[in-house]
C-alpha positions in Angstrom: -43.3 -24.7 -7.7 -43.9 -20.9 -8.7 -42.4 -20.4 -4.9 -39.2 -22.2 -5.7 -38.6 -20.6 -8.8 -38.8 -16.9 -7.3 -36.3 -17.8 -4.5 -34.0 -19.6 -6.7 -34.7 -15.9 -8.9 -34.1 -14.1 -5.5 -31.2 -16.2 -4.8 -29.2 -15.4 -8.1 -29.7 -11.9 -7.9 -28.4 -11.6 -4.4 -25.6 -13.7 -5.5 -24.7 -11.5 -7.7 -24.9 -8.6 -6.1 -22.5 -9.9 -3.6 -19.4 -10.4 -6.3 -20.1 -7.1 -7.2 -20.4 -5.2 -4.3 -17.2 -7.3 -3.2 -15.1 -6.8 -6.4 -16.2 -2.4 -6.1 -14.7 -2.8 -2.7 -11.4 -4.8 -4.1 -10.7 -2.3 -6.6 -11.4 0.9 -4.2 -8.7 -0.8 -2.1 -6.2 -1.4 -4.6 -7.1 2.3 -5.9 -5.9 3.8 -2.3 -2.3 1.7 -2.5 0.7 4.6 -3.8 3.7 3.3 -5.6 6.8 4.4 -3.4 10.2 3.7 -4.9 13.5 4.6 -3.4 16.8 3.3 -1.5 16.5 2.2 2.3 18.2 4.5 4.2 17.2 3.2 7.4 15.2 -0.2 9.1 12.8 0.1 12.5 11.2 -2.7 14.5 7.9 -1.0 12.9 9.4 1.4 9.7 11.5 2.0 6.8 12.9 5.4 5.4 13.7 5.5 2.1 14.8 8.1 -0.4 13.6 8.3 -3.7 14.9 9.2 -7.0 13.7 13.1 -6.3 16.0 13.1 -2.8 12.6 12.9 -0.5 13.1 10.9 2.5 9.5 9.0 3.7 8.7 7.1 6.3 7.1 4.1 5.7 5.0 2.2 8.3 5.2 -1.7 8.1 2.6 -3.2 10.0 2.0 -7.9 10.7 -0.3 -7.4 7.3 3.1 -6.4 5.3 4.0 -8.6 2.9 8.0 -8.9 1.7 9.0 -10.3 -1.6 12.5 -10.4 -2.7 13.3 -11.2 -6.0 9.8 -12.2 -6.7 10.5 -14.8 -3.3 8.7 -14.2 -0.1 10.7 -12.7 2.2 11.0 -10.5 5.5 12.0 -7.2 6.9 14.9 -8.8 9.1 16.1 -9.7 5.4 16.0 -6.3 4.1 19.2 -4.0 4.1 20.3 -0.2 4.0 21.0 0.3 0.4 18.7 -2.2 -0.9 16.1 -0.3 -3.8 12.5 -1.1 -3.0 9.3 -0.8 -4.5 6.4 0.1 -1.8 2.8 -0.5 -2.4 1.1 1.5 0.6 -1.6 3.1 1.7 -1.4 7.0 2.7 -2.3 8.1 6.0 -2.9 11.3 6.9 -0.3 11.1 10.2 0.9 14.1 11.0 3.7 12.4 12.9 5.2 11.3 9.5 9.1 12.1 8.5 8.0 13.1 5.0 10.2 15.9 4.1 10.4 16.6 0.5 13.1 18.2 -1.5 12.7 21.8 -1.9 13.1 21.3 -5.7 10.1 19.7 -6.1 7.4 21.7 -5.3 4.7 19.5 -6.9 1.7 18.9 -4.4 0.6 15.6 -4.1 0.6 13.3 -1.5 4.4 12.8 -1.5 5.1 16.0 -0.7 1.9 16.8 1.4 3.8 15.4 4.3 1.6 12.1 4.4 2.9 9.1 6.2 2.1 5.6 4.5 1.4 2.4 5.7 2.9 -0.4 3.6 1.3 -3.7 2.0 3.6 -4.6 0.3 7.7 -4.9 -0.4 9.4 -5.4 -3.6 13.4 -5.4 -3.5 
């Protein structure tokens, strides 16, 4: 009986330790995502450009895993258009093939003007 009673114990405590280790590794994901907002200026098989309010122009990668919501509906990239404002949630890569090219009024470094490329989750517009 003492037996059962220790793995049961064991059992728990491993249990445990599993949600947490997976909910650390859910909110380190969701940490990496970047907020990109701007104005499609152009649509690829495999990319979006975009503009945003501070006149930089990024490249956005969009992979199967992307996910399209317009007006809170799923959608698809075949349904987005030039001049549609989006909200990107994506994941910074640190391509140097990106099209990153940030207005030479902002000279703030972050990853925006670092010339990172992203990778998209996710597609608000």
């Amino acid at each position: 009986m003492n037996q059962k009673r220790i793995s049961l114990r064991e059992c728990r405590i491993l249990v445990v330790l599993v949600v947490m280790v997976l909910s650390a590794a859910s909110l380190f994901a969701k940490a990496r995502t970047q907020r990109l907002e701007g104005t499609v200026k152009t649509i690829g098989s495999d990319s979006v450009t975009i503009e945003t309010k501070a006149h930089q122009v990024l490249n956005v990668k969009i992979t199967n895993a992307t996910k399209f919501f317009k007006q809170k509906k799923a959608s698809s990239l075949s349904e987005m258009k030039t001049g549609d404002h989006v909200v990107f949630q994506a994941i910074p890569s640190s391509d140097t093939a990106s099209k990153a090219t940030p207005s030479a009024a902002n000279t703030q470094k972050d990853s925006l003007s670092l010339g990172l490329s992203f990778t998209a989750v996710q597609a608000s517009y």
